[in-house]
N, C-alpha and C positions, 0 to 999 in steps of 0.2 A: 504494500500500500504506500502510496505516496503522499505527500503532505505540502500544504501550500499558504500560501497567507491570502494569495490571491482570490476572490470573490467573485460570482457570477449571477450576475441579473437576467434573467431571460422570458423573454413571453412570448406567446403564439396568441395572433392577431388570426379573425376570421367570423363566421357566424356559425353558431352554438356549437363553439369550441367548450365551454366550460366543461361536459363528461370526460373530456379523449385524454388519453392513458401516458399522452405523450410527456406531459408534468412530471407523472412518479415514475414513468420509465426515465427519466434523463437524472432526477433527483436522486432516487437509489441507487443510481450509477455511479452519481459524484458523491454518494457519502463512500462506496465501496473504495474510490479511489482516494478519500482525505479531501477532498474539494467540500470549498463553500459554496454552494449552488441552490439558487431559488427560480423555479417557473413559474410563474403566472399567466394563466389563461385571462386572455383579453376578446370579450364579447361585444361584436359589434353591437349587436341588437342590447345586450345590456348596459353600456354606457351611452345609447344614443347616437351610435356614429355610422355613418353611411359606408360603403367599400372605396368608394373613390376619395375619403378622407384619409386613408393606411397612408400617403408619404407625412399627412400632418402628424400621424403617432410615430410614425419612425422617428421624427425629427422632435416631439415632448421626450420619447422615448431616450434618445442621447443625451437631451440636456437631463434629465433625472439618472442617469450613469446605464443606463441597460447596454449589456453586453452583446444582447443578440436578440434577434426574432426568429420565430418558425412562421411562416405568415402560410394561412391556409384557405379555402373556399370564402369569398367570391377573388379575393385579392391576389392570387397566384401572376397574375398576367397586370393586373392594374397596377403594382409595386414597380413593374420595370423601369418608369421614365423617372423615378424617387432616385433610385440607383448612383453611385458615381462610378464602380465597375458591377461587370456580370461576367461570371464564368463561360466560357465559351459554349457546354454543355448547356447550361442553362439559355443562353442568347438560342442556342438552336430549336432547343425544345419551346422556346418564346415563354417560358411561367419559371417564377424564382419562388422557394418553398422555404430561403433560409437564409437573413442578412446577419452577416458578422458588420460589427458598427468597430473599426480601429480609427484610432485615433481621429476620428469625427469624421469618415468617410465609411458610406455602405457599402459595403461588398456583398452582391448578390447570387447566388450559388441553385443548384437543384439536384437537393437527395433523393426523389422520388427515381428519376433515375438509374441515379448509381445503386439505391436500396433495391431497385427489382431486379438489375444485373446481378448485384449481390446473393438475392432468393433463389433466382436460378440457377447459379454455378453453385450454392451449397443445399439447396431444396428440392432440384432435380438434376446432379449431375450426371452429365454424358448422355442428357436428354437431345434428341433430336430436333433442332432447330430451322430445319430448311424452310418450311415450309408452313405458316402458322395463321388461326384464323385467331382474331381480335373483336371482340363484343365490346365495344362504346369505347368513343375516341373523346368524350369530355370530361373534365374536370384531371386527373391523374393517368386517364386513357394517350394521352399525348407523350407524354413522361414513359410510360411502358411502351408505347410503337417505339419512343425511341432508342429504349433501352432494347430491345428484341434486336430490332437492325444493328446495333452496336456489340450484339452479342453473335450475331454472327448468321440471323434468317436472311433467307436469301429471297424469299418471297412471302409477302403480308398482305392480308387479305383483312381488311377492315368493316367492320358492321356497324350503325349506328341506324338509330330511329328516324334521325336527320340526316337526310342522305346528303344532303350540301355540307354538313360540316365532315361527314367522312370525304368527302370529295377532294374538300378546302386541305383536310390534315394529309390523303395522300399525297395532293397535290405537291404541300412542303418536302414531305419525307423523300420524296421522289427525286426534288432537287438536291437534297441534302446525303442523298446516297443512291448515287445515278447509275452504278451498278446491279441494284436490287430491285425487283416487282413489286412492285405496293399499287394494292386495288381495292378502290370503294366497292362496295359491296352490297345488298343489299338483303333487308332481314327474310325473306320469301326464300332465297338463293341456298340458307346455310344449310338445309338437309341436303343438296346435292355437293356442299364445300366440303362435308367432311369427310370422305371419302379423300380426299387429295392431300390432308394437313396432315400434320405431327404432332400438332399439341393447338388446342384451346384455351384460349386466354378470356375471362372472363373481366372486363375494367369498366363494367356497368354496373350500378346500383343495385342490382337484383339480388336479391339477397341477400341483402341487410335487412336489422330485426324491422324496421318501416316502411323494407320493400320486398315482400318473401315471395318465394317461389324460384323460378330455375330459368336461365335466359336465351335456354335453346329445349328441343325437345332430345334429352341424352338416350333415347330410343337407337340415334348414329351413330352414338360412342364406341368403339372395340378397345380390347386388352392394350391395343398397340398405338393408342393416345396419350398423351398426359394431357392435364387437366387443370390450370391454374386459375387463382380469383386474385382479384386487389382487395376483397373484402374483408374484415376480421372480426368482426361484429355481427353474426358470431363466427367465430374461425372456421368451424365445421359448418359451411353452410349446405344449404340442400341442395345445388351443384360439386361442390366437394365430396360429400358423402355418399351421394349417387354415382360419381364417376368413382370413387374406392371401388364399391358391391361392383361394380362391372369389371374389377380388374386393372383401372388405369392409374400411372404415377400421377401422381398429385401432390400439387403446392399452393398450401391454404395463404391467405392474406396476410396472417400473423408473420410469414419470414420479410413479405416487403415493409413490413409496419416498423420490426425491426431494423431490416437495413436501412433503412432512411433517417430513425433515429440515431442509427450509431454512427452514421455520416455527419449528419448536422452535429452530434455532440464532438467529431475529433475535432471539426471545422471551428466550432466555438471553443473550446476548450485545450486542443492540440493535445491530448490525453486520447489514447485508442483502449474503448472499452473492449471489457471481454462481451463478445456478441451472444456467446452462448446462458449465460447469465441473466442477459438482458429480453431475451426470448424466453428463458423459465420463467423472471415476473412477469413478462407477459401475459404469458398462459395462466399463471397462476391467478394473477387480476382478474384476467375473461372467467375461471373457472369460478373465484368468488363472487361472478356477476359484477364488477365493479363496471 
């Protein structure tokens, strides 16, 4: 364990952040490692302040000493022009999930990212990548198409309810890695896509405790799928658990919730948590219902 004098302020800016786990996941980390570390969930809706307001809190934010933000739903994309740098990842993916404030300049960064690269190479390794269908390109959906291409799919096959904003994202992704197949896609289409994939990505809402149900009919699924969600809430959702019974590898929400917290905490802190740790209180939180 190491030990420091140094102290860390940090909040996660967004709406109805005030439940997410990301507080005590990042806090229990920095008592394990001797860090002074305080999170505070910051509620738009419960102080009164609009999405397009997030560069005025960044900027209360630094004169009252906060060390960093997680900034999360609607402000992912509205933070950028606040910025004085952006990670290159992040500029590509266009949405920043993580400002470090030094010395009175934002640096803005995206763990969703690198967290889902991270899920995959330790949640489903020497899974087959080539070839991958994508359920919902918004909110975190953008972040995983580009983390997929960056991990090595050679062809992406994108779904959304909104066929223009799947259009708009392959569009980018296309320019952005002119080597690879990225196709909008449409939700009628996926009973004859799966047949051709390697694995299913689930980066839609479906699924969560306020959106239940499954966001394909897993009727197409074989043993020789894998089956992932961005969802964690609950981890074991009823796409996870139904692609299991059938046989297919599977990678629940909870390893990107992970990876992305343990990115934004080396990035704030320069301390490299232990990952595995930080994923038992994970689970353990989701199991006490917290």
């Amino acid at each position: 364990m190491s030990t420091t004098t140094q102290s860390y302020l940090v909040g996660l800016i967004g709406d109805g952040v005030m439940p997410s786990l990301t507080p005590p996941m990042h806090e229990t980390e920095a008592d394990a490692h001797g860090l002074r570390y305080l999170y505070r969930p910051i509620d738009l809706a419960g102080i009164g302040k609009d999405a397009n307001e997030v560069g005025d809190l960044l900027r209360a934010g630094a004169m009252l000493g906060f060390n960093a933000f997680n900034i999360t739903h609607p402000c992912k994309q509205l933070v950028l022009e606040h910025l004085d740098e952006i990670s290159d990842e992040a500029r590509a993916i266009g949405a920043v999930n993580t400002v470090a404030i030094r010395d009175g300049r934002f640096h803005g960064y995206n763990t969703d990212a690198s967290g889902f690269s991270w899920a995959l190479a330790n949640g489903l390794p020497g899974a087959r990548l080539d070839t991958v269908l994508q359920l919902g390109v918004g909110g975190a959906g953008s972040a995983v198409a580009y983390a997929l291409l960056d991990s090595g799919t050679r062809e992406l096959l994108l779904v959304d309810p909104e066929a223009a904003r799947a259009a708009e994202r392959a569009a980018t992704l296309a320019m952005q890695f002119p080597d690879r197949t990225i196709l909008a896609c449409t939700p009628d289409q996926v009973p004859a896509l799966l047949g051709r994939v390697d694995g299913v990505l689930n980066a839609s809402p479906v699924g969560m405790h306020h959106h239940p149900g499954v966001p394909l009919d897993v009727g197409g699924l074989t043993p020789e799928h894998w089956v992932a969600d961005v969802v964690y809430r609950p981890v074991d959702t009823e796409l996870i658990r139904a692609a299991r019974a059938l046989g297919c590898r599977t990678l629940d929400g909870g390893h990107m919730a992970v990876g992305q917290a343990v990115d934004a905490f080396s990035i704030i802190t320069g301390t490299t948590p232990d990952t595995a740790r930080m994923r038992n209180h994970l689970l353990a939180m989701l199991e006490a219902g917290l």
